[in-house]
C-alpha positions as a Python dict, from the first residue, in 0.01 Angstrom:
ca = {
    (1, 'X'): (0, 0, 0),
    (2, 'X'): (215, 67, 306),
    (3, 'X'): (56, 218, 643),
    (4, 'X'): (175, 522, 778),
    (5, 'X'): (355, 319, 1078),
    (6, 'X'): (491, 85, 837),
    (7, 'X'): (672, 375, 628),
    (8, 'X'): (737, 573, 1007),
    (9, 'X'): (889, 174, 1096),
    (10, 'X'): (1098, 172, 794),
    (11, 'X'): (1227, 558, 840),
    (12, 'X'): (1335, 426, 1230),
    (13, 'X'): (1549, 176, 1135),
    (14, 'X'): (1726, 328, 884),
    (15, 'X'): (1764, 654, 1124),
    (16, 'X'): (1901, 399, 1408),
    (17, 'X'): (2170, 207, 1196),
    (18, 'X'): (2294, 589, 1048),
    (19, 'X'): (2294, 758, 1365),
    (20, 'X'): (2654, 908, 1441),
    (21, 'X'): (2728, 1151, 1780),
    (22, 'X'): (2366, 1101, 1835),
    (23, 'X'): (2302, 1301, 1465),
    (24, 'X'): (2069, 1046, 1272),
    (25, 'X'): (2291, 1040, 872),
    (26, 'X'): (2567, 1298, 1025),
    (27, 'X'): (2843, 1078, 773),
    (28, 'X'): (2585, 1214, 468),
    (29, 'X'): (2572, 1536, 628),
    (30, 'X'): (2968, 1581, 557),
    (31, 'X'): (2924, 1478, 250),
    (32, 'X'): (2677, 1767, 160),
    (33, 'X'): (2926, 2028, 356),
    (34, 'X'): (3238, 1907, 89),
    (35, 'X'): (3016, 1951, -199),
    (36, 'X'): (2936, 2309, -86),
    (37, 'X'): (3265, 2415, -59),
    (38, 'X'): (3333, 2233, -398),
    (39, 'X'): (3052, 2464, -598),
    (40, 'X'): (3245, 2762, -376),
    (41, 'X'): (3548, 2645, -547),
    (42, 'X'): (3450, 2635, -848),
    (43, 'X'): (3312, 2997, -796),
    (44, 'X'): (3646, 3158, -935),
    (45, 'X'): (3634, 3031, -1287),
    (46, 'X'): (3437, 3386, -1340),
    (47, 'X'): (3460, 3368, -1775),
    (48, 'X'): (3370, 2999, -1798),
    (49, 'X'): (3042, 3018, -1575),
    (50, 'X'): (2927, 3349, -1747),
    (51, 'X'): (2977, 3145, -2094),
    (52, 'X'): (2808, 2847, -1967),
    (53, 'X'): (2491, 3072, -1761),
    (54, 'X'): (2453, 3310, -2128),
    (55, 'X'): (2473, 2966, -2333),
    (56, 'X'): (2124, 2852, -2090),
    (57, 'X'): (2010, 3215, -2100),
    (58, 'X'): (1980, 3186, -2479),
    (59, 'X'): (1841, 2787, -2532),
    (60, 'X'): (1587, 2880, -2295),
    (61, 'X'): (1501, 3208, -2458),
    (62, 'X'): (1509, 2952, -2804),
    (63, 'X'): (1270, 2780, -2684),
    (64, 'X'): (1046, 3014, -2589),
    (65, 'X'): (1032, 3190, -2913),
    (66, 'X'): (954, 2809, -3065),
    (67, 'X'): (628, 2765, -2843),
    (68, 'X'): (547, 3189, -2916),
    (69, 'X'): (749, 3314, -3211),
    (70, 'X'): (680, 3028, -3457),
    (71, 'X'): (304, 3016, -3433),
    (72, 'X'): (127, 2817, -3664),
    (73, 'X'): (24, 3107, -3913),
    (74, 'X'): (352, 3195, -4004),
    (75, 'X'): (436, 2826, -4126),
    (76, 'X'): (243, 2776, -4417),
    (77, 'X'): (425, 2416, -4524),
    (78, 'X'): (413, 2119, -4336),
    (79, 'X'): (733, 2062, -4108),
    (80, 'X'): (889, 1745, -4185),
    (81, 'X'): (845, 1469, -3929),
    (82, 'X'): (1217, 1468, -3875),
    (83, 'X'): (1162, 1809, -3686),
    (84, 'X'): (976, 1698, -3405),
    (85, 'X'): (1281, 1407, -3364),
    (86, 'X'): (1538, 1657, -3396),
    (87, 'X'): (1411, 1899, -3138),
    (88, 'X'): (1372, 1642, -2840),
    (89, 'X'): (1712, 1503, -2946),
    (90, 'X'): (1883, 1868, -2846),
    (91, 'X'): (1660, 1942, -2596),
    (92, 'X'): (1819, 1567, -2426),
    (93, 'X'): (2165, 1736, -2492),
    (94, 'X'): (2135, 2064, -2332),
    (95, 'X'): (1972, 1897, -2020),
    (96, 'X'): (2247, 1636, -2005),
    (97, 'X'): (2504, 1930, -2014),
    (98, 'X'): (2332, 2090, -1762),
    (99, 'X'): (2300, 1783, -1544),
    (100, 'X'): (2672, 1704, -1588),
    (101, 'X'): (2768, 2049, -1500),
    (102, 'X'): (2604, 2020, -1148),
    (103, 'X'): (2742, 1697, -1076),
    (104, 'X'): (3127, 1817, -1117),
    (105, 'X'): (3051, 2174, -985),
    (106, 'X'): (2938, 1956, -690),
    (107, 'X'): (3253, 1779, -674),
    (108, 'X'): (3223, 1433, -959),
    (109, 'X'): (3428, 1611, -1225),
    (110, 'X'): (3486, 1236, -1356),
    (111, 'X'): (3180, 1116, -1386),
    (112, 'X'): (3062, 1424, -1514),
    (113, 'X'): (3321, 1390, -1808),
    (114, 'X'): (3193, 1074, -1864),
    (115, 'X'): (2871, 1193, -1938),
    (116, 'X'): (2970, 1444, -2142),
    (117, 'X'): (3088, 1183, -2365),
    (118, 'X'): (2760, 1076, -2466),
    (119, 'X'): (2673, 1456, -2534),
    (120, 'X'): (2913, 1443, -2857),
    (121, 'X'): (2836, 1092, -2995),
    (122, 'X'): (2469, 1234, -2993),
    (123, 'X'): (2572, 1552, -3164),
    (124, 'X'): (2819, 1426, -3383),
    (125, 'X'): (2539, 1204, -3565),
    (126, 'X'): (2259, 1477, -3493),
    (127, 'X'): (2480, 1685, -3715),
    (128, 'X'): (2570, 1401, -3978),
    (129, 'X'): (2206, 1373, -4044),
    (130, 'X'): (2131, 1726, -4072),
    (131, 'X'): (2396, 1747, -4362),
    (132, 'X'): (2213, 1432, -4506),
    (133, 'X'): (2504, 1240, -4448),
    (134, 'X'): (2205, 964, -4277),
    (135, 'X'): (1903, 1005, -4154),
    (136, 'X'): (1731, 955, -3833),
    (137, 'X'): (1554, 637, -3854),
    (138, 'X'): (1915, 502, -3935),
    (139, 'X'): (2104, 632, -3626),
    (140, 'X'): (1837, 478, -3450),
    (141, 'X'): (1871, 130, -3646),
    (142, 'X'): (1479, 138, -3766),
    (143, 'X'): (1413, 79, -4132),
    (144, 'X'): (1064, 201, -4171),
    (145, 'X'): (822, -42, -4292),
    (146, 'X'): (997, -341, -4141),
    (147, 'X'): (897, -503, -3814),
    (148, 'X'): (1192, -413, -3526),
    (149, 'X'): (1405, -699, -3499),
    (150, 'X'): (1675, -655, -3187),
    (151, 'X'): (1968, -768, -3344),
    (152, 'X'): (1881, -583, -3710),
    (153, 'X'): (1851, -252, -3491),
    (154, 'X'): (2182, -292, -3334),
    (155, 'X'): (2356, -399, -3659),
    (156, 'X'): (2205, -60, -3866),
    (157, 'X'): (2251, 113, -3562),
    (158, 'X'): (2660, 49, -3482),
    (159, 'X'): (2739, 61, -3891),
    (160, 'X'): (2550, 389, -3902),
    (161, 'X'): (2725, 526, -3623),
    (162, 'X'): (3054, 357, -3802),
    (163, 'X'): (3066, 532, -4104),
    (164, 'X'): (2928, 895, -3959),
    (165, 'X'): (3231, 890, -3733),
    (166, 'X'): (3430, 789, -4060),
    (167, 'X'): (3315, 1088, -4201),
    (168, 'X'): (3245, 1361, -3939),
    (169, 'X'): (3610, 1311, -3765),
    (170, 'X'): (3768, 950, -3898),
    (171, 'X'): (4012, 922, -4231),
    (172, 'X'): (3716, 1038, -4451),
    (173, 'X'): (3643, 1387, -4242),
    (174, 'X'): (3821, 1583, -4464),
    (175, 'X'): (3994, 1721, -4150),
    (176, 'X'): (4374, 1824, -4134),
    (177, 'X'): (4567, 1534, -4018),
    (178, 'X'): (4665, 1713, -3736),
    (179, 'X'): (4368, 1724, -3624),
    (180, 'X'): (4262, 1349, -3694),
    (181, 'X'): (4552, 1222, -3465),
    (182, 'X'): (4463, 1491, -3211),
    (183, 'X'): (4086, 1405, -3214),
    (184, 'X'): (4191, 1050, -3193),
    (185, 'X'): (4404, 1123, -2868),
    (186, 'X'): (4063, 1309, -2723),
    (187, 'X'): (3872, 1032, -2809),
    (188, 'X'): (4078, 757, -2643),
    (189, 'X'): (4107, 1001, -2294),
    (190, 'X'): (3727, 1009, -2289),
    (191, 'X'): (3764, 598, -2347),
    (192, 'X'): (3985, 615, -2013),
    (193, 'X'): (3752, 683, -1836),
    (194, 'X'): (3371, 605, -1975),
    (195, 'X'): (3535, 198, -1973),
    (196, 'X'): (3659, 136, -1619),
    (197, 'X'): (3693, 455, -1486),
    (198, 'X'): (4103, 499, -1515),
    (199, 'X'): (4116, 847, -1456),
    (200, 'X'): (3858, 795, -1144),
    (201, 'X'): (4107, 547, -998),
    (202, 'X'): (4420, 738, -1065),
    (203, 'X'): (4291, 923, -744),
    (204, 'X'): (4339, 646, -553),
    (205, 'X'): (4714, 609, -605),
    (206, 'X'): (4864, 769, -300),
    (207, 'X'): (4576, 533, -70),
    (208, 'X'): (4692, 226, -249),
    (209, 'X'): (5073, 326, -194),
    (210, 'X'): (4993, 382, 161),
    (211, 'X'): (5047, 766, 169),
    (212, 'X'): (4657, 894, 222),
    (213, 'X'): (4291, 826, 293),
    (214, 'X'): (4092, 637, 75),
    (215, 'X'): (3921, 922, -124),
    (216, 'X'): (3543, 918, -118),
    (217, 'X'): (3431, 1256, 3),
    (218, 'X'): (3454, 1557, -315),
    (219, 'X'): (3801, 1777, -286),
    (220, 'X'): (3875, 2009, -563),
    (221, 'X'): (4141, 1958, -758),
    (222, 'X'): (4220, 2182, -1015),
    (223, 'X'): (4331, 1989, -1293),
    (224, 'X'): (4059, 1738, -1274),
    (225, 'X'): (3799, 2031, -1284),
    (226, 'X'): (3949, 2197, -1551),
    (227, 'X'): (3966, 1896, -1761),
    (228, 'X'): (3550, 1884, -1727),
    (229, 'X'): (3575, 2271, -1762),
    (230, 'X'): (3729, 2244, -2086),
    (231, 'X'): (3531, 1923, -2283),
    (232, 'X'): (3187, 2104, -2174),
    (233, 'X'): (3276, 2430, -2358),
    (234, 'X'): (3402, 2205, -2658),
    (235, 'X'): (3101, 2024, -2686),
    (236, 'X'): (2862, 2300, -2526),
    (237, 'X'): (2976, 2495, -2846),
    (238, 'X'): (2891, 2197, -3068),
    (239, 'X'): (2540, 2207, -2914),
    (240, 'X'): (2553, 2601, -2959),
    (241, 'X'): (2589, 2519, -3337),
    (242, 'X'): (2305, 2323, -3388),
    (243, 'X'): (2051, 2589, -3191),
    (244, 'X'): (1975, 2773, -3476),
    (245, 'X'): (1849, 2462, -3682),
    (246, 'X'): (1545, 2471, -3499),
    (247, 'X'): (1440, 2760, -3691),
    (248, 'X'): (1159, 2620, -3941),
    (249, 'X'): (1240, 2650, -4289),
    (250, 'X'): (1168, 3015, -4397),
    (251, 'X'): (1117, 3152, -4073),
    (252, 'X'): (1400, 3304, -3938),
    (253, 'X'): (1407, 3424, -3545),
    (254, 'X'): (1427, 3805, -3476),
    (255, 'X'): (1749, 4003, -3557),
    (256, 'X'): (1821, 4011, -3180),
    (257, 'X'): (1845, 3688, -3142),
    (258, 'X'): (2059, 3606, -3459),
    (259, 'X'): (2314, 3881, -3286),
    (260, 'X'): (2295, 3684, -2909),
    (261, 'X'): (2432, 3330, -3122),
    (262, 'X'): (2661, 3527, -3304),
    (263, 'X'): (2846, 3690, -2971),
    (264, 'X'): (2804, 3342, -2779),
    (265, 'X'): (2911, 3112, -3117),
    (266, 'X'): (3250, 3376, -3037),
    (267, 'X'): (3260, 3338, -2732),
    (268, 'X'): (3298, 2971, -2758),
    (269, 'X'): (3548, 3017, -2996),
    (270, 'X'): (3776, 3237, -2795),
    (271, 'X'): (3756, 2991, -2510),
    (272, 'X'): (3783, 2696, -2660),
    (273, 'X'): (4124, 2787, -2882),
    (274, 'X'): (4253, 2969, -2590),
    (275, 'X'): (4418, 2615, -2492),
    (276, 'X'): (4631, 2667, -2788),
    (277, 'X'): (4663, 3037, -2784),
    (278, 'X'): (4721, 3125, -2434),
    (279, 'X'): (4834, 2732, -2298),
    (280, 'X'): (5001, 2581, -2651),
    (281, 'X'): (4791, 2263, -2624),
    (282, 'X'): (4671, 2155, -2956),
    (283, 'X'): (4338, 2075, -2857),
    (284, 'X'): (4172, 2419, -2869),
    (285, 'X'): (4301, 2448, -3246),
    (286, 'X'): (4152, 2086, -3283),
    (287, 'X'): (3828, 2145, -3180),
    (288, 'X'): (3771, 2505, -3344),
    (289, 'X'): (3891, 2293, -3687),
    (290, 'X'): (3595, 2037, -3596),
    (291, 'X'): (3320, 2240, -3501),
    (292, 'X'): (3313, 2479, -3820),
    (293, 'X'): (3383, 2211, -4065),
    (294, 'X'): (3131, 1968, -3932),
    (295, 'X'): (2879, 2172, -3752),
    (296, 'X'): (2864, 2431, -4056),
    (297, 'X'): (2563, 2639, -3925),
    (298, 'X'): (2492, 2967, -3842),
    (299, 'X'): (2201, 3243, -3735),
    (300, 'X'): (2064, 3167, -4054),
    (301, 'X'): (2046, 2822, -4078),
    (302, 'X'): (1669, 2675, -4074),
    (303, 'X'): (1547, 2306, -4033),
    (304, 'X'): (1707, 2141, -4406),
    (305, 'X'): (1537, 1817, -4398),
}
């Protein structure tokens, strides 16, 4: 275990080598400043932070009513073991939503997207299971009763995810094909970016031509903010839809509740196809097609499995 004057030894010579205008890490310091005024930019998008602060309002308050509301004498069967898989699995979601919403308020719209990404493949199958389509041990590549073998896990694994995505949004969704080829184009702009970062390097065009600074410290940009903006209400809603799934079966929440998912499961909506409404963009139709077809839940939805 270090001494005290070791660790004080280590902080010095890390102070000495990052010392700038005699200000020990003064570069980092300017870093922190441009993320401020990044979350003060992002201040102005008023309707998409109430939507986003109301959807946390009401998980939280979810959760709460889980660990009060749903005491043990009002269930009087056995929940399944799937619901103590399910509930972790959302509760990773929301938390990843949150933690990619603070890292493009702070100025890494990008990476945030990126991270997003993972959100829906999550969902996408959480939801496929929930309609039976699979199960859980099989999104996870376990076949129970078998020893774990690497490579079998994989395998079960990537065809399980195969044929969900066949079904939840591929040629066997059932969706219009309208909204296939739009998905598709969604799909592929997430690819962009989650292998090799293209959109992330597209900022560097006007350095490598020459024109600019290499960019490293956060400056908003509009477009790339709004492009985060828009996927987290997308899949944010998709989330949304799955909330009320943690009711146990035959135990519903209180009547206030069900009428706080119904105004924010609408005010998703409104948002989301608001890109085709008020902009023309196809997208917002898209995704409004995707989420009630194949995240068919509502306020009175309970656990199915």
């Amino acid at each position: 275990m270090a001494s005290d004057k070791d660790i004080a030894d280590f902080q010095e010579r890390l102070d000495a080598i990052s010392n700038l205008e005699g200000v020990p890490y003064k570069r980092a310091y300017l870093l922190f400043e441009e993320e401020r005024k990044h979350k003060e930019a992002v201040l102005q998008y008023k309707g998409y932070l109430a939507l986003s602060d109301a959807f946390k309002c009401f998980f939280l308050e979810t959760v709460e009513l889980i660990n009060t509301y749903t005491t043990r004498p009002k269930i009087d069967t056995p929940l399944s073991e799937f619901y103590s898989i399910f509930l972790p699995r959302l509760v990773h979601s929301f938390k990843s939503l949150c933690g990619a919403e603070r890292m493009a308020t702070c100025g890494y719209p990008h990476n945030a997207y990126s991270l997003i990404r993972n959100i829906f493949d999550d969902t996408l199958m959480t939801s496929a299971t929930l309609q039976k389509f699979t199960d859980f041990y099989s999104i996870e590549g376990v076949t129970p009763g078998e020893p774990i073998d690497i490579k079998s896990v994989k395998k079960l694994r990537k065809d399980t995810e195969y044929q969900m995505r066949e079904l939840m949004t591929g040629s066997k969704s059932g969706l219009s094909k309208e909204t296939y080829e739009e998905l598709k184009k969604w799909d592929d702009m997430f690819d962009f970016e989650v292998h090799g970062g293209r959109l992330s390097l597209a900022s560097a065009v006007d350095w490598m031509k020459g024109k600019d600074t290499l960019p490293v410290i956060p400056k908003f940009d509009e477009m790339e903010f709004g492009m985060f903006m828009n996927r987290f209400c997308e899949i944010g809603w998709m989330v949304h839809r799955l909330i009320p799934v943690l009711q146990p079966p035959n135990i519903l929440f209180p009547n206030d509740w069900a009428h706080k998912w119904q105004v924010l499961d609408e005010s998703f909506k409104v948002t989301v196809n608001s890109l085709t409404e008020q902009l023309g963009k196809k997208i917002g139709a898209t995704i409004v097609e995707l989420a009630e077809k194949k995240f068919p839940f509502n306020a009175q939805s309970t656990f199915p499995i």
